[in-house]
N, C-alpha and C positions, 0 to 999 in steps of 0.2 A: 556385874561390873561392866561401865562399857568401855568401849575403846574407838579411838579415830581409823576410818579406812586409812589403808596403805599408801603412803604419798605416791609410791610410783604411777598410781592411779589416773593421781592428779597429774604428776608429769605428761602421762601417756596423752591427754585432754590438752594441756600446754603445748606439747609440739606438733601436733595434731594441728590445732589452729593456728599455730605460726606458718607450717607448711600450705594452711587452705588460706590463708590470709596473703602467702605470694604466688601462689598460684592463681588465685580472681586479681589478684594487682596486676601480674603480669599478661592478662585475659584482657584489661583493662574494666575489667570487673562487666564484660558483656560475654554473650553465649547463648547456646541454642536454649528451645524451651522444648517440651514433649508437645505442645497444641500450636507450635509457628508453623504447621506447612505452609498456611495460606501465604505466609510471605513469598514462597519460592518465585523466583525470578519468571520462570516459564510455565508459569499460570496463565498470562495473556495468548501463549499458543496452545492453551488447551481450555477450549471455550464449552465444556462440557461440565465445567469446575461453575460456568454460572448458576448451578441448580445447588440446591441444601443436600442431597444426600450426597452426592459425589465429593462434596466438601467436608460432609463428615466422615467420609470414608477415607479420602484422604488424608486426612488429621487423625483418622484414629490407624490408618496403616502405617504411616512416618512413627509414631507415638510406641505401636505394639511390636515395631521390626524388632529382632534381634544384633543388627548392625543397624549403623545411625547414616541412613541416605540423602540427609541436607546439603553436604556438599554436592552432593551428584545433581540433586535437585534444586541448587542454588539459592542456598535459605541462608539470608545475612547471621553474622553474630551480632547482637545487642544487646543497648544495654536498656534494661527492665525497670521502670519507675518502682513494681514492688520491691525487686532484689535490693535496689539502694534503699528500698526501706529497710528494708532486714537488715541488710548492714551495717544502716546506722544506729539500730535497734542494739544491735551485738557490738559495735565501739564504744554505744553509749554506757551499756553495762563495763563494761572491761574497765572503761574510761574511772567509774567509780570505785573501782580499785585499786586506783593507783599506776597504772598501767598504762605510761606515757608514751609509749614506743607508736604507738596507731590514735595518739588524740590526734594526730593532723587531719585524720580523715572522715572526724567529724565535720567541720566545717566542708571538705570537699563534698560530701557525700547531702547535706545538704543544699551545695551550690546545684549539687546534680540534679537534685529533684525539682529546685526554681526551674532549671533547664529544660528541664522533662513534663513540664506538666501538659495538662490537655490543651490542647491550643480551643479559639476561637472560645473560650468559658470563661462566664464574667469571675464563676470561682475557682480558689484552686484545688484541682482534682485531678487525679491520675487515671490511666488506662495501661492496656499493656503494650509490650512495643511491637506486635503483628496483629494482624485482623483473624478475628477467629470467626465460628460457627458455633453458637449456640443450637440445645436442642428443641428448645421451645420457639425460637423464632426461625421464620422460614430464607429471612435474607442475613448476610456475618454483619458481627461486630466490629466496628472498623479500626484500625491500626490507631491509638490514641485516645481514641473515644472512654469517657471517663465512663468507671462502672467502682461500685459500690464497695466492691474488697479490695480491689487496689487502695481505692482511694482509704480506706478505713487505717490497713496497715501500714500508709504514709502518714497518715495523721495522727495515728498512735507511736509512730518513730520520732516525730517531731513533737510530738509533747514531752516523750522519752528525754530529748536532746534540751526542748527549754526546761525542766526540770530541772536538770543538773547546769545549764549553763545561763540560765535565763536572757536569751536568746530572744527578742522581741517579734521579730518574724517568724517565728517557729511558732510563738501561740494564733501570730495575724494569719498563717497557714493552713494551722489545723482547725479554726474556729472557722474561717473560711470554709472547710471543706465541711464541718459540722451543718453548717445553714445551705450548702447545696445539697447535703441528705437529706437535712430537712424540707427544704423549700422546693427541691426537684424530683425528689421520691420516694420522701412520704406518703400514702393513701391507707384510710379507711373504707370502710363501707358504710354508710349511712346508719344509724340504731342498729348497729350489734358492734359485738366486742374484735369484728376483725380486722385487723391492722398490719402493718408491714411495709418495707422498704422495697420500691422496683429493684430487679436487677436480673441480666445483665444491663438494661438500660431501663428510663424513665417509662416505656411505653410497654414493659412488662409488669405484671402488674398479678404476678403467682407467686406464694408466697416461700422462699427458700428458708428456712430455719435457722442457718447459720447466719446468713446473711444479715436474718431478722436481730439476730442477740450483739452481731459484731455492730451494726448501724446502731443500736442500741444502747452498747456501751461506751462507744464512742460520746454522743452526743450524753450521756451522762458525766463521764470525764472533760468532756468541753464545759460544761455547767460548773463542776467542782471548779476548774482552774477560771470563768472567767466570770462566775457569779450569775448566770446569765439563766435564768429557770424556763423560758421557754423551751428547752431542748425537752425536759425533764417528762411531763405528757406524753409526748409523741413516742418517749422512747420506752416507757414501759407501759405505754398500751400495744405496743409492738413485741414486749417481749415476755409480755404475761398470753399473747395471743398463742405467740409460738412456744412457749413453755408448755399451755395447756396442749401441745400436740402430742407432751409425751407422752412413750407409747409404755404400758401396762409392764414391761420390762426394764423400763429406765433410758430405753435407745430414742433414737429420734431417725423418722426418716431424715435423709439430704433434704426432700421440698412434699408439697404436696401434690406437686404434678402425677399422675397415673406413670410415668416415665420416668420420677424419682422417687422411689418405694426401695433404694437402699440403703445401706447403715456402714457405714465405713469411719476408719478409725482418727483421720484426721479432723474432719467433721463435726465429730466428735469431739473430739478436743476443743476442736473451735467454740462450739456450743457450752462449755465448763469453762473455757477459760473467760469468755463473754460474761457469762452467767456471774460467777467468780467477781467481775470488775461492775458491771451493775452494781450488785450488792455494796459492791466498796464505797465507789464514787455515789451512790443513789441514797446511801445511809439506809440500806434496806434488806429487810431479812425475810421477804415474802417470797423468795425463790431457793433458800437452802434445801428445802424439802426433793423439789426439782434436783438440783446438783448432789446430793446425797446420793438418790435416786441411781443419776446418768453416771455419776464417779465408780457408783459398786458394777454397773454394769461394764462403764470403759476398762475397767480394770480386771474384771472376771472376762473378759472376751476378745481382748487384742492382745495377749502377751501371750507366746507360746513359754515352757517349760525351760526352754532352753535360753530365753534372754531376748528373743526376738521378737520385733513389732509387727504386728499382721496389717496389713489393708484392711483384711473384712470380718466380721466378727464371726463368721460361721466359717472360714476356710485356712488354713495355714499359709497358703503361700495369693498372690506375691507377699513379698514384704521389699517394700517402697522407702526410698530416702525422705520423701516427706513426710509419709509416717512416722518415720525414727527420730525424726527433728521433732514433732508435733508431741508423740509420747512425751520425751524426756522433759520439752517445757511442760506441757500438763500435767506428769505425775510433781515434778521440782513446786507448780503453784499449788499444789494441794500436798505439800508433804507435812504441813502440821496438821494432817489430817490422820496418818499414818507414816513411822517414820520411816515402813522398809518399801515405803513410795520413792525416797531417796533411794534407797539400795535398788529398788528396780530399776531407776531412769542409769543409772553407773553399769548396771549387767544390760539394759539396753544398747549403749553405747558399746560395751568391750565387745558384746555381738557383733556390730555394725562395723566396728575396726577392725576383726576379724574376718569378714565376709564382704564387704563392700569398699574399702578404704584403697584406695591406689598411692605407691608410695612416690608417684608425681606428686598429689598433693590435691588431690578432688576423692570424691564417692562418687558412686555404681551409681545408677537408676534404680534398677530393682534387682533381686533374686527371686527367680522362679523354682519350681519345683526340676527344671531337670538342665538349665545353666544362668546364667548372670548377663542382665543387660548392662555393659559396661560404658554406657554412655554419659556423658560430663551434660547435665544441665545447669546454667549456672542459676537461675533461681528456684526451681523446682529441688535441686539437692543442695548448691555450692552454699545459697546463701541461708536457706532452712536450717542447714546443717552447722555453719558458722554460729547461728544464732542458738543453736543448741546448746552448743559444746562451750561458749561464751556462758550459756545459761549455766549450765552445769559447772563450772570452774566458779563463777560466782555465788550462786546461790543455791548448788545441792550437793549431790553425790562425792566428789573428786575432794571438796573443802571442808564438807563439815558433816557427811552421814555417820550417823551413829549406828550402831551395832552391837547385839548381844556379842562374848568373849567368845561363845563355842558356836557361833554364827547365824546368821539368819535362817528363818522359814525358806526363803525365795532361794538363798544361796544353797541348801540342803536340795530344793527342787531343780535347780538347772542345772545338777550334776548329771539331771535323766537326761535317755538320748535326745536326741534336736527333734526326732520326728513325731516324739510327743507333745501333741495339741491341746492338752487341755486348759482352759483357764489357770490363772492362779488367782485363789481367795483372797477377800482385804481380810487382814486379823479383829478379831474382833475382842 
């Protein structure tokens, strides 16, 4: 016999997000990121920041401190073309529940993104709001400059947004940005099968995986909604290239750079949820075998025992607020795969509120193995994590998991201590 999880579940998800919902309002929905050193104000008196490694060093020391030294360092709060995507991703959902208290900021939150887009581009496209340092190029990314995943998950927020409200500029947005993937950074190689989208910019030209499947599903969802099949080629000679990368275990590296030969959990996700929306929007079922594949591995290797989402598939800690956002949406879009995928994404969560939740009304950064970075990102955590827990209150865990009466597999395993690592099984 089954029965409905416990509603206080669901409450606990409800207030949970009302609290992170006035705490980015009263942010004005801007805030540091983990990769803004380069904005710090007294860069220009330290002319030794003109070279790439000192840059990445500084970016990954700000990033790895255990206190947050942007004010000292004089690093603006902003606000992030992706995080307004995220959040209008996460009003958008709510919105379709009924859930009238935060429709107004759908429209805001679009206005923001007109606002924000890249300047001097004939299309519209997003970048982030500081200049970073990538590892494959030798000079940063400049503060605005459109790159390929921003721009992806603004386009996917606003197709979100004309869906439900059909919205005339929200499709002339994201079809716009669909033909600057296309037309700006797309390439092949000559007679062979390899393909893929530049990124961080046009002039990179190695090929990232996730990248490759998010550019990819995109512009197959721009085709469903505008009829329009040139997208349609490009994008799954791009994403049958990088599907054939998977590796013999079902993981994918990050890229194929010799510098990107890791496998991390958000990544991941990204690559299944990609995978996932191809299929949908493409009317295609020549990549299930792939996401069977990548799903038994994501799910055998980022969850410890006790409910927690890992970064890395071979180590316990850290465990990352973008991770825990990323999980619960990926296990919630594959849970009529397995239902106690719902039941995992809800014991993810009650982890995360447990260990990371501050009752101002934001989440930690990370948890390391010996304390907690307690730092407030607003899009790396604040808005990852809104869109979670939006996800989860709509469409998993808190509303409608199901459950045997004398409990689950998962729930019988996260009663073992925390410090055990081991996978947990998809049932078969």
């Amino acid at each position: 016999m089954l029965k409905v999880v416990n509603r206080w579940e669901n409450r606990e998800a409800e207030a949970a997000l009302s609290k992170l919902v006035a705490y980015c309002q009263q942010n004005d929905w801007a805030g540091y990121d983990p990769y803004d050193a380069l904005n710090s104000r007294l860069l220009g008196k330290l002319p030794l920041l003109d070279r790439r490694l000192p840059r990445l060093a500084l970016t990954q020391a700000l990033k790895r401190s255990p206190v947050n030294l942007r004010p000292l360092m004089l690093v603006p709060r902003a606000q992030n073309p992706k995080a307004i995507g995220l959040f209008l991703a996460a009003f958008v959902k709510l919105s379709a529940l009924g859930t009238k208290s935060w429709d107004s900021l759908i429209p805001y939150m679009i206005d923001r993104l007109v606002d924000l887009r890249s300047p001097g581009v004939p299309y519209w496209c997003w970048g982030y709001s500081f200049p970073w340092q990538a590892r494959l190029m030798k000079g940063p990314v400049a503060k605005g400059a459109p790159n390929l995943v921003c721009t992806t998950f603004v386009a996917n927020a606003l197709l979100d947004a004309y869906a439900q409200t059909h919205e005339a500029r929200c499709l002339e947005m994201a079809s716009s940005a669909a033909e600057y993937i296309l037309n700006e950074l797309y390439w092949t190689k000559e007679n062979s099968a390899v393909a893929g989208f530049a990124y961080p910019l046009p002039s990179v030209r190695s090929n990232t995986y996730n990248a490759n499947f998010m550019a990819a599903a995109l512009l197959c969802r721009v085709s469903k909604y505008t009829g329009d099949d040139k997208f349609l080629n490009p994008a799954l000679k791009a994403a049958r290239f990088s599907a054939a990368q998977q590796n013999e275990n079902g993981s994918w590296y990050y890229g194929e750079a010799p510098s990107q030969k890791w496998i991390d959990n958000f990544h991941t996700g990204y690559n299944l949820c990609a995978l996932q929306a191809i299929g949908k929007y493409a009317s295609t079922t020549e990549f299930e075998a792939h996401v069977q594949r990548g799903f038994e591995f994501y799910r055998n290797h980022f969850f410890r025992r006790d409910g927690a989402a890992k970064y890395y598939h071979d180590r316990g800690y850290p465990i990352d607020t973008h991770c825990v956002a990323q999980s619960i949406i990926t296990l919630l879009a594959f849970k009529d795969l397995d239902r106690s995928n719902a039941e995992l994404a809800d014991s993810v969560f009650r982890w995360t509120m447990k260990h990371m939740w501050d009752e101002r009304g934001f989440f930690y950064y990370r948890v390391l193995s010996l304390f907690t970075v307690r730092a407030s990102y607003m899009r790396w955590s604040q808005a990852w994590m809104l869109l979670a827990i939006a996800t989860l209150i709509c469409d998993g865990a808190g509303a409608a998991c199901l459950k045997g009466a004398a409990g689950s597999e998962f729930d019988r395993m996260r009663l073992q201590p925390e410090n055990q690592h081991e996978p947990v099984r998809i049932a078969r």
